[in-house]
C-alpha positions in Angstrom: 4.9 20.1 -45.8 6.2 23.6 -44.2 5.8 26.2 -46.5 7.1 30.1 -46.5 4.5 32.9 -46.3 6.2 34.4 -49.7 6.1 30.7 -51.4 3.2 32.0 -52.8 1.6 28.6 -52.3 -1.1 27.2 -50.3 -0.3 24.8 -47.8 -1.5 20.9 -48.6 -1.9 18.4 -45.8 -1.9 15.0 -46.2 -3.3 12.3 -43.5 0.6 11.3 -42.7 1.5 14.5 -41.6 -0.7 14.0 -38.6 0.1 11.5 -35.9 -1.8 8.5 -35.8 -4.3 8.3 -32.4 -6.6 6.0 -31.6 -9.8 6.4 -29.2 -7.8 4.3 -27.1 -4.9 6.5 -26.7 -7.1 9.1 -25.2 -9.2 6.6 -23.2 -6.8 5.0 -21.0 -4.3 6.4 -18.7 -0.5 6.2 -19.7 1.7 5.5 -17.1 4.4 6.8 -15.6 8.6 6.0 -15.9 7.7 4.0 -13.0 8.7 6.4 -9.9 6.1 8.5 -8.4 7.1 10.9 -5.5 5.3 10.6 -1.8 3.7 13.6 -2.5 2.1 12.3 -5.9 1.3 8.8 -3.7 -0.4 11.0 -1.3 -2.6 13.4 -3.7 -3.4 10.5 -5.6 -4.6 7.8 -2.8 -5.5 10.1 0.5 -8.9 10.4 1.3 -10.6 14.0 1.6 -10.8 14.2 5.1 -6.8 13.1 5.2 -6.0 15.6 2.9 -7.9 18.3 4.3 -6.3 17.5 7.9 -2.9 17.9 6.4 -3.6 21.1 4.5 -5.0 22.6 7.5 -2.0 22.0 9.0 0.5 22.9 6.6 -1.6 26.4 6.2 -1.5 26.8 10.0 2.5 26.5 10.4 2.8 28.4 7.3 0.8 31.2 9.3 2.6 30.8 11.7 6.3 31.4 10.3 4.7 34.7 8.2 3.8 35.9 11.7 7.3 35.6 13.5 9.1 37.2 10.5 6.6 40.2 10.7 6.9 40.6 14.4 10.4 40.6 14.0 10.4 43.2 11.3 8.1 45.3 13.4 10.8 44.9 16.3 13.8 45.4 14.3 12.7 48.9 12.9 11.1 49.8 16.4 14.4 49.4 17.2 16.2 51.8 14.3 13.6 54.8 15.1 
């Protein structure tokens, strides 16, 4: 039941108006529309020390492209002045 502030009324909830759960429903897992990405595959089944390696790595290249574009900013304006 959805009532107006100015109804003047008070709101009454039944048990219907809720939906129905079960311990169950927030026990077990639902699955998924059956695909998963490689990326979900791999934060769900890598170990720790795989996952670690590959964040390591993905920071260092990541550091790596940051520092290019800011040398060639420095470059480029050294250039202009």
């Amino acid at each position: 039941m959805i009532l107006s502030p100015s109804s003047g009324r008070s709101a009454s909830f039944r048990q219907d108006d809720y939906p129905k759960h079960t311990m169950k429903d927030f026990l077990v897992k639902r699955k998924t529309k059956g695909y998963s990405s490689p990326l979900s595959d791999f934060v769900r089944h890598a170990s720790s020390a795989e996952k670690k390696r590959v964040y390591k790595g993905v920071m260092e290249r990541a550091t790596e492209r940051q520092m290019r574009v800011i040398r060639s900013a420095r470059t480029r304006n050294s250039e202009l002045a």
